[in-house]
DRENKOL-917611 format. One line per 8 residues: number of its first residue (from 0); their letters; for each residue z, x, y of C-alpha. Coordinates in steps of 0.25 Angstrom, whole numbers, plus 2048, in hexadecimal, padded with zeros to 3 digits. Layout:
NUM) a) Z X Y  ...
END
This chain:
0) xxxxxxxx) A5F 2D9 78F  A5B 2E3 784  A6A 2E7 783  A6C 2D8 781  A60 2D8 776  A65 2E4 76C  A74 2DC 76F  A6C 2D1 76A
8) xxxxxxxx) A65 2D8 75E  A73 2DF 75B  A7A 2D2 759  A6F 2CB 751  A6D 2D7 749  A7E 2D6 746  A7F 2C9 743  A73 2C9 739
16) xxxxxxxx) A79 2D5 732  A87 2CD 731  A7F 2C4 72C  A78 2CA 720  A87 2CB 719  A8E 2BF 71D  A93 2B8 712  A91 2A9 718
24) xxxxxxxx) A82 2AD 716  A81 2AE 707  A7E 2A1 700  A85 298 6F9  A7C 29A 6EE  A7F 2A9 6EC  A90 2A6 6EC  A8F 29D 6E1
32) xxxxxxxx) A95 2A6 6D4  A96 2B1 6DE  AA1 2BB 6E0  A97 2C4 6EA  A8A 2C4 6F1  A81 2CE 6F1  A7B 2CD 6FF  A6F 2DA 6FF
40) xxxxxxxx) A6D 2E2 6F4  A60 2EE 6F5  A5D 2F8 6EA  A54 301 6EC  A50 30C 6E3  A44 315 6EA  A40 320 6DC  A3A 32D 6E2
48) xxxxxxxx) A36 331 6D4  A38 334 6C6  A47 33B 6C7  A4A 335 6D7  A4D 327 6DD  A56 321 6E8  A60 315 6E6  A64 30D 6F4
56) xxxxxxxx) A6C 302 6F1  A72 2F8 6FB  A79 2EA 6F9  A82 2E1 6FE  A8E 2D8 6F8  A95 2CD 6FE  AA4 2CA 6F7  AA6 2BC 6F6
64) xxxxxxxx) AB3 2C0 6EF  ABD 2C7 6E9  AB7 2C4 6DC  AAB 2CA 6E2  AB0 2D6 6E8  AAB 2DF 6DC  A9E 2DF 6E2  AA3 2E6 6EE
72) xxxxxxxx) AA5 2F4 6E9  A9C 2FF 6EB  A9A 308 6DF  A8E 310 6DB  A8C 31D 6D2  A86 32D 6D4  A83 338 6CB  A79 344 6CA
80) xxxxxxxx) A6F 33B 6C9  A70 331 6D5  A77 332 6E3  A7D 328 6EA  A80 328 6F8  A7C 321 707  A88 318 703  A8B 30E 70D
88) xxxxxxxx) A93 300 70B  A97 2F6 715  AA0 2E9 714  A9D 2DC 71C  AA7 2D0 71F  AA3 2C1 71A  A9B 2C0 728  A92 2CD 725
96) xxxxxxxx) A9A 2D6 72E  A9D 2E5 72B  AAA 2E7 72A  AAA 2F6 725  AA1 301 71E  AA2 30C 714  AA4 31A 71A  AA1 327 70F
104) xxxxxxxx) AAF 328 70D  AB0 319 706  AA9 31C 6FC  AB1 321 6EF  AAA 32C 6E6  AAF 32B 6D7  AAA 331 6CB  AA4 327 6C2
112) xxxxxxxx) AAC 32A 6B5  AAD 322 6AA  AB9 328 6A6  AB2 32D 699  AA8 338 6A0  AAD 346 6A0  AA4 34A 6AB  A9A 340 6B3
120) xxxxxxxx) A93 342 6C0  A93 332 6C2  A9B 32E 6CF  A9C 322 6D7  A9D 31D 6E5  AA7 311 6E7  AAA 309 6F4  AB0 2FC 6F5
128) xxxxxxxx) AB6 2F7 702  AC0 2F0 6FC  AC0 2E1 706  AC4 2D5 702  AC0 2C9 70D  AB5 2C2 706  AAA 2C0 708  AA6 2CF 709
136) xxxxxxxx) A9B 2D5 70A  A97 2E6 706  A8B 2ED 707  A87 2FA 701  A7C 304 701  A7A 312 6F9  A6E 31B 6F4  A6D 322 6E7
144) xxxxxxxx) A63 32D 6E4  A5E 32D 6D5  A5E 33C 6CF  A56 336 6C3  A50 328 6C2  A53 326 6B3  A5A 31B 6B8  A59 311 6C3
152) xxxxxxxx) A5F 306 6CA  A5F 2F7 6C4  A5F 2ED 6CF  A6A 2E1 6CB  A6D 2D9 6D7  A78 2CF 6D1  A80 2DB 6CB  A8A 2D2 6C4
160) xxxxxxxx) A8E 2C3 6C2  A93 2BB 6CF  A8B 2C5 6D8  A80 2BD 6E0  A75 2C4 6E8  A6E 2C0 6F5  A63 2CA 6F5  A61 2D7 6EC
168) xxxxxxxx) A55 2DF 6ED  A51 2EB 6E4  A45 2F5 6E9  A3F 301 6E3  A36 30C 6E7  A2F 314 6DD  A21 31F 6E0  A18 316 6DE
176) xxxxxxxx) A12 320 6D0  A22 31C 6CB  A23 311 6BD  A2E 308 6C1  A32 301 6B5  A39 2F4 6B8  A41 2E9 6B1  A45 2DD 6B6
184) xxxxxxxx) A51 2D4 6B1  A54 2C5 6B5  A4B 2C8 6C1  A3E 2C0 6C0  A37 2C9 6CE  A2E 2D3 6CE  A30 2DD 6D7  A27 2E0 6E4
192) xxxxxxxx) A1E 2EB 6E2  A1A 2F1 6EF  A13 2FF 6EE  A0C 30C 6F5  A05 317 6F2  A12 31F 6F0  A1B 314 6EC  A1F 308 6E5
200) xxxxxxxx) A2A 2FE 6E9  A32 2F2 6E0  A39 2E9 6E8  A43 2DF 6E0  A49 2D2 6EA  A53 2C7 6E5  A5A 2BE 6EE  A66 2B1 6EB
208) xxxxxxxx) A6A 2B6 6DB  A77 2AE 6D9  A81 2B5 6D3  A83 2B6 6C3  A8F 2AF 6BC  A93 2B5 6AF  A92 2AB 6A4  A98 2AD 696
216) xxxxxxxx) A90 2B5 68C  A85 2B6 694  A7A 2C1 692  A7A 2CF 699  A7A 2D1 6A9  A6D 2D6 6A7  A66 2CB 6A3  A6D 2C2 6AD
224) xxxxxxxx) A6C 2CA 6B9  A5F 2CC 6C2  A5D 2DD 6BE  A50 2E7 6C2  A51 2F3 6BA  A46 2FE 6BE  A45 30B 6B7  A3C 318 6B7
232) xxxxxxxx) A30 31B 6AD  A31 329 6B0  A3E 32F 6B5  A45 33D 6B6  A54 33E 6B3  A58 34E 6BA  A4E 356 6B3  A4A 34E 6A8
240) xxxxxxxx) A3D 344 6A9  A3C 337 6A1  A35 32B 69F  A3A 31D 69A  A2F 315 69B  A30 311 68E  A3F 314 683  A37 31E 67D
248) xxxxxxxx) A36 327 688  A42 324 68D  A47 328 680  A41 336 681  A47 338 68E  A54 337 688  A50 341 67B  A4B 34A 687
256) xxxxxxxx) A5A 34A 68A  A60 34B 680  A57 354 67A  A5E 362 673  A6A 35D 675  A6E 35A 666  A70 369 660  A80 369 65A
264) xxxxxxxx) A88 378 65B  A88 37D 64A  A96 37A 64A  A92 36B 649  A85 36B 642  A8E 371 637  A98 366 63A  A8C 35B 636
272) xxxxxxxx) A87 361 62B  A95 363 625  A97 354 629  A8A 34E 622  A81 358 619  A8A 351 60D  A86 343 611  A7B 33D 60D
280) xxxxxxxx) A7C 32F 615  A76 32F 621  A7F 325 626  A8C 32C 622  A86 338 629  A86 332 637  A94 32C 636  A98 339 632
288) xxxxxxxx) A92 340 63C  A96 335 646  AA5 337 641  AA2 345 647  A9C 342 653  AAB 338 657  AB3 343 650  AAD 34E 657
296) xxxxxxxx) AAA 349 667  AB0 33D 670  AA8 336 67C  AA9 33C 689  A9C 338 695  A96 343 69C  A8C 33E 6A8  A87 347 6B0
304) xxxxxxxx) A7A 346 6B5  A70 345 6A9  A7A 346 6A1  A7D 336 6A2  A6E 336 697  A6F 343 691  A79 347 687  A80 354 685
312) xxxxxxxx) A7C 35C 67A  A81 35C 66C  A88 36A 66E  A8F 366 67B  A94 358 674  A97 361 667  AA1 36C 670  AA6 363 679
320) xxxxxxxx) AA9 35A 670  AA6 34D 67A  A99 347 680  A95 338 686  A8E 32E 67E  A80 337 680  A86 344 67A  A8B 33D 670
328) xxxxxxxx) A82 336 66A  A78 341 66B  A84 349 664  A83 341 65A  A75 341 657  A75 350 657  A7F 34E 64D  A77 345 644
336) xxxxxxxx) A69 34D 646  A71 359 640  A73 350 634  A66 34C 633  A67 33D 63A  A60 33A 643  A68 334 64F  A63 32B 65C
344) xxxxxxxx) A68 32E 669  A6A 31F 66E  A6B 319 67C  A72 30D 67E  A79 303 688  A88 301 684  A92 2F8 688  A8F 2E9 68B
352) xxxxxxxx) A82 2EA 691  A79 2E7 684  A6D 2E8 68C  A6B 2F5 692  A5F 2FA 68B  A53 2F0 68E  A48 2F3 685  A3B 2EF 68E
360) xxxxxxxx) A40 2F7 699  A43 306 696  A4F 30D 69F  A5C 314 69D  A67 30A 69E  A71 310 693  A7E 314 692  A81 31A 686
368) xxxxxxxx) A7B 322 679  A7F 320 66B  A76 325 65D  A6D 31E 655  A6B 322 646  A5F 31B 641  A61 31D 630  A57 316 626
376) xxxxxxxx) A5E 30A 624  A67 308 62E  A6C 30E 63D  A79 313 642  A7D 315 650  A87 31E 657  A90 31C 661  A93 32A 665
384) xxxxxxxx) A9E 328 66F  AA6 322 667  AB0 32B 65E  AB6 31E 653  AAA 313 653  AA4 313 647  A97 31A 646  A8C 311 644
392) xxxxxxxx) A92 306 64D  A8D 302 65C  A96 2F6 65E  A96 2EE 66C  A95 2FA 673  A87 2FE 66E  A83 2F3 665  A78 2E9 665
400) xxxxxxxx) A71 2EE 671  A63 2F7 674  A64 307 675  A5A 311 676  A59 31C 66A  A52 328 66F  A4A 32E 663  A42 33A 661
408) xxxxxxxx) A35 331 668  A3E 32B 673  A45 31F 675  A45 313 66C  A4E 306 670  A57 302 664  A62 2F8 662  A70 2FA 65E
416) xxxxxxxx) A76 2F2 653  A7A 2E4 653  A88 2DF 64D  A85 2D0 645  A90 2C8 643  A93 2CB 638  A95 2DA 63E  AA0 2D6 647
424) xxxxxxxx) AAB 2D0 640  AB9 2CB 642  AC0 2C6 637  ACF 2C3 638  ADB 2C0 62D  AE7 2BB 633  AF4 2B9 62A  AFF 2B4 633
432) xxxxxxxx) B0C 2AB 633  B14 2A3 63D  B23 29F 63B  B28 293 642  B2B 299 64F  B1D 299 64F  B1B 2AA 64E  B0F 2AE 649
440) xxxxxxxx) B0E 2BC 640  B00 2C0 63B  AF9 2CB 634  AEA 2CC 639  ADF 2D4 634  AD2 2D5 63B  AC6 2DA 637  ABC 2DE 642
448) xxxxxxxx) AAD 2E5 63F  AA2 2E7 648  AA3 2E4 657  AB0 2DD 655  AB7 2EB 651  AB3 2F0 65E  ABF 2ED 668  AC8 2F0 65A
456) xxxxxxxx) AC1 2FE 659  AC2 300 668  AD2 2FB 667  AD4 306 65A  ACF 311 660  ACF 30F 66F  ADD 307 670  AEA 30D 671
464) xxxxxxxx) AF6 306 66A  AFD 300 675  AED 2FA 679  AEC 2F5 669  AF7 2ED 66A  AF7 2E7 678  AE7 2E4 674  AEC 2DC 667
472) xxxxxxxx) AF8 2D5 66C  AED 2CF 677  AE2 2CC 66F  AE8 2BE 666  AE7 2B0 66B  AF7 2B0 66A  B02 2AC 675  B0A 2B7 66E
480) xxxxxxxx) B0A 2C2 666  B0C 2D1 661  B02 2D8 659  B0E 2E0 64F  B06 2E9 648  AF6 2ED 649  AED 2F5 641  ADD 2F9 642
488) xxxxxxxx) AD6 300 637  AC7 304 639  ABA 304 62E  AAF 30C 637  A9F 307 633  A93 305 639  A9A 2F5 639  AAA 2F9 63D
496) xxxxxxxx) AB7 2EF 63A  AC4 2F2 63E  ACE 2EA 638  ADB 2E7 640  AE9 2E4 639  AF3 2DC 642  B01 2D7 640  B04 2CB 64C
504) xxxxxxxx) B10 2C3 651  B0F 2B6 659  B1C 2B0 65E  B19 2A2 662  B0B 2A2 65C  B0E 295 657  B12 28A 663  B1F 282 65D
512) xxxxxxxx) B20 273 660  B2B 26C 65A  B25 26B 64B  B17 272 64E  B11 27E 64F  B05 27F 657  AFD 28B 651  AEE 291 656
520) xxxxxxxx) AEA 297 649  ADE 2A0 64F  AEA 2AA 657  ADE 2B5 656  AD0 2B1 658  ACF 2A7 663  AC3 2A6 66C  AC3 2A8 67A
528) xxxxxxxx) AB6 2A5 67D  AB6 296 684  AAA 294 68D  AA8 28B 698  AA0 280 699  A93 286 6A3  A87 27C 6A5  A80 285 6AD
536) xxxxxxxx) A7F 293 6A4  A75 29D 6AB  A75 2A8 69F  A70 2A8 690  A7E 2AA 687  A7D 2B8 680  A87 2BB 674  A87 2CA 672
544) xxxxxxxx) A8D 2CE 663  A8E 2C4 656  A9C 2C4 64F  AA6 2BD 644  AB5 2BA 645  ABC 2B5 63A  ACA 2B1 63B  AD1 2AE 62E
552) xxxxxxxx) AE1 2AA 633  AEC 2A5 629  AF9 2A1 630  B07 29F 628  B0D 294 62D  B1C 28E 62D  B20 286 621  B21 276 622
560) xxxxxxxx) B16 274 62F  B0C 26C 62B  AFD 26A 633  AFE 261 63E  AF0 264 643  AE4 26F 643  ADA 272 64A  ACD 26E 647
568) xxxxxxxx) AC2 279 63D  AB7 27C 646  AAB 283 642  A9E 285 64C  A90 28C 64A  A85 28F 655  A7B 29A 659  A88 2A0 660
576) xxxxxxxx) A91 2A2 653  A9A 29C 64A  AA8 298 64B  AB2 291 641  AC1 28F 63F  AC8 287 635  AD8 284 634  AE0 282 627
584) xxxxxxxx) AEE 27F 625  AF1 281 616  AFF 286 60F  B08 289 61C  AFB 292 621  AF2 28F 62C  AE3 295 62A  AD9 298 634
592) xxxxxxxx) ACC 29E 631  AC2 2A1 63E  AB4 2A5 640  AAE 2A8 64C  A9E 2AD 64C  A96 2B2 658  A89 2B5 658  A82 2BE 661
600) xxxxxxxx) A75 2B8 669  A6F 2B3 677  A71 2A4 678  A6A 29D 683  A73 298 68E  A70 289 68B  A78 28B 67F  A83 28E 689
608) xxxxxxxx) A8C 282 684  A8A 283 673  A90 291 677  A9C 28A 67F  A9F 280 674  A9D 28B 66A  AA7 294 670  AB1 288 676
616) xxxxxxxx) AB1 282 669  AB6 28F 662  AC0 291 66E  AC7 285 66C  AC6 285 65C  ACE 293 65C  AD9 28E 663  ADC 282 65A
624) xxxxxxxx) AEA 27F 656  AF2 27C 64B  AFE 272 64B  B08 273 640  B14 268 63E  B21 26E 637  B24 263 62B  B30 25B 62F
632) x) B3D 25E 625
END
């Protein structure tokens, strides 16, 4: 009987374990949108003190598709300053049954390089079982052990778009003397506080998040997705404590790091006073020194411990000749200090994510330093790994977004600059001629300044030949063509242009009927932003840069055609922008002037449809045609 009993438990046990994973369980609900589930999710980060903590981290993922099956790899990263071991990982049929583990051996151990760092200490562990029978469903667990607790982990249970959640729970365990700071994003409930007299616990719970679809223009992930970020008040990072209870401390944490680390070898003190004692304008100082500084080193990442916040010193940057973002830009405030400027080391999040710095809740969520040279009447900024932008220019990469400058007092949160509309042009000239097979032949010059020169700085000093002219002859709204000849030519500023020179051929541009030629004008510059109609929009709409295209085209056309219809002008304005494009046909030449505004802003999501008929409307009208009739004999 007692044989039969633990028999009995055993099952019941088993089949309640099956059961936890099976796919049939999950709700209808949670599918919708979905290409995965997440099924159980626990972070837990227990903080020992000021310079230890301890990560556990286990979840589950059920793959509903192939779609989904990026959510099924295992990755996470080590260094000096955090472990990660006790990996374990099991996979699950669609009816919850274990069908294998991971064994040590799985497990790939690969250097985390970015293919840019000289030397790093950042690896990574990967595993993936590699099944494909959906639904499926994995299971990982690891631990990490924090050498430092500058930073700490963010709980995000969704993670990306068409990822749903079941049930996520984030708790954390601090000595109960310890100043959590906390910030919560899209996530209305408080945390349950539970305390002793040596300790203090957070626990965080969510359950049933439907899975997020990713809807044009809409805001960053962070402001959609439900986030609790937690740091430190007071923290030690190896042997150096700090405090970031406020930008201001957290600033002088950063001038303890970096502090004596500006003193240049003679060789090129001498090189700056040759350089600028002649100068009197400050400004012409700093690009001079600046044309130094891209002359003189190149960008290379070193991260090896510490080393990923503080920079190596201006001697190492001035013999080697290299350093990462932070060694350069305290390289090139060295530089500037020895002319007498005054540089600012800066802080910043590049790339896409805008939003990295958020001003009411001090932390250390950058990726990059650049230089800030505040002057009487004006600032420059300096984008130190960079060895041909033009000094004074932040561009997508770094523009319009919140950093921290540290200053002699600490830290002080500052704003890069913002490109107007007027900044960020694109104005086009096109002269060009089709013959009565219908072949196009067109000499285009383009003028683009601002943000708009960016892809064709990138394309002049990044590009080879060969990957100039496949990009051009893929890059017009035309059936078929051959760029023939190409030329850029730069004019560096605080604003840059480049101007682009082409010579084009398009055999068959125009379609040949009988008598007509069908012809779309507007061969450069079409639109390719058509929305579709969505009554049920969830997000605010979020237009990140403001910008100007003018197209002015005049086409030769054969003698003896005649009109035999146009399209019709349009011209639209709203809070989005501007747009415009009017036809003439005048002497055996067609004309085509276009205007196309955008204007940056954050536009609630009931404008949703003023935005579609805004962009539909401009779609359409750029792809008007012309219809010439040759005159009978």
């Amino acid at each position: 009987m007692k044989r039969l009993l633990i028999c009995m438990l055993f099952f019941i046990n088993q089949k309640s374990f099956c059961q936890k994973y099976n796919a049939a369980t999950i709700a209808d609900s949670l599918k919708i949108n979905a290409d995965a589930v997440k099924r159980f999710e626990e972070l837990r980060v227990n903080i020992k003190s000021k310079s230890k903590a301890v990560v556990t981290h286990k979840y589950a993922i059920t793959i509903l598709n192939e779609e989904g099956a990026k959510f099924a790899s295992y990755q996470n990263y080590y260094d000096k300053l955090q472990s990660l071991e006790n990996i374990s990982g099991h996979l699950y049929d669609a009816a919850g049954k274990e069908i294998k583990s991971v064994r040590k051996k799985d497990i790939g151990d690969y250097s985390a390089s970015d293919n840019v760092s000289l030397i790093s200490d950042n690896r990574i562990k990967r595993h993936n079982f590699y099944y494909n029978q959906y639904p499926y469903t994995v299971e990982y667990e690891d631990e990490q052990e924090l050498n430092g607790i500058f930073f700490l982990p963010r709980w995000d249970p969704l993670e990306d778009t068409r990822l749903s959640v079941e049930q996520s729970a984030f708790f954390v365990e601090t000595p109960v003397d310890f100043e959590l700071r906390i910030k919560q994003i899209a996530f209305k409930d408080k945390p349950v506080l539970t305390a002793s007299s040596s300790k203090k616990s957070y626990e965080w719970k969510t359950t049933r998040l439907l899975a997020l679809v990713h809807e044009p223009y809409q805001p960053g992930w962070e402001e959609l997705s439900p986030t609790v970020i937690i740091a430190p008040s007071q923290f030690e990072l190896e042997d150096y404590p700090g405090d970031m209870s406020s930008w201001a401390n957290l600033g002088k944490f950063i001038n303890t790091l970096n502090n004596n680390r500006q003193q240049l070898p003679d060789n090129v003190k001498q090189d700056v006073h040759r350089l600028t004692d002649g100068l009197s304008n400050p400004k012409e100082k700093i690009k001079v020194l600046y044309d130094y500084l891209q002359k003189n080193t190149r960008y290379i990442s070193i991260q090896l411990g510490i080393g990923g916040w503080q920079p190596f010193d201006a001697n190492y940057v001035a013999t080697k000749k290299y350093g990462d973002c932070k060694a350069l830009s305290n390289y090139m405030v060295s530089l500037l200090k020895e002319a007498n400027i005054a540089g600012k080391y800066v802080l910043i999040t590049a790339g896409e994510n805008r939003s990295g710095l958020k001003e009411d809740f001090p932390s250390p969520y950058f990726n990059h330093a650049i230089v800030c040279v505040p002057l009487p009447k004006d600032t420059m900024w300096l984008e130190c790994t960079s060895q041909t932008v033009s000094a004074g220019y932040m561009g997508s990469f770094t523009g319009n977004r919140k950093a921290l400058l540290i200053d002699d007092d600490g830290g002080h949160v500052v704003r890069t600059p913002f490109y107007k509309t007027a900044d960020n042009l694109q104005i086009r000239k096109v002269d060009a001629v089709i013959n009565e097979e219908g072949t196009l032949t067109a000499q285009v010059v383009t003028r683009f300044t601002g943000l708009q020169q960016d892809d064709m700085h990138g394309l002049m000093h990044e590009a080879t030949a060969y990957e100039k002219k496949r990009y051009l002859n893929n890059t017009l709204s035309l059936p078929t063509y051959s760029v023939e000849n190409f030329e850029y030519t730069e004019n560096k500023g605080m604003l840059p242009e480049v101007i682009e020179k082409l010579s084009i051929t398009s055999p068959n541009y125009a379609n040949i009927t009988g008598r007509r030629l069908f012809i779309a004008p507007n061969f450069f510059n079409k639109s390719s932003s058509k929305l579709l109609e969505d009554n049920d929009r969830k997000y605010d709409l979020q237009f990140n840069s403001s910008y100007l295209d003018e197209d002015s085209i005049k086409i030769a056309i054969p003698a003896n055609y005649v009109v035999e219809a146009m399209p019709k002008n349009v011209s639209i304005k709203n809070n989005y922008g501007a747009y415009s494009i009017t036809f003439y046909v005048k002497d055996n030449f067609i004309e085509v002037v276009r205007k196309n505004e955008r204007t940056a802003g954050y536009f609630s999501k009931n404008e949703y449809n003023n935005v579609l008929k805004f962009f539909n409307e401009i779609y359409a009208a750029d792809r008007g045609r012309i219809v010439l009739i040759k005159k009978e004999s």
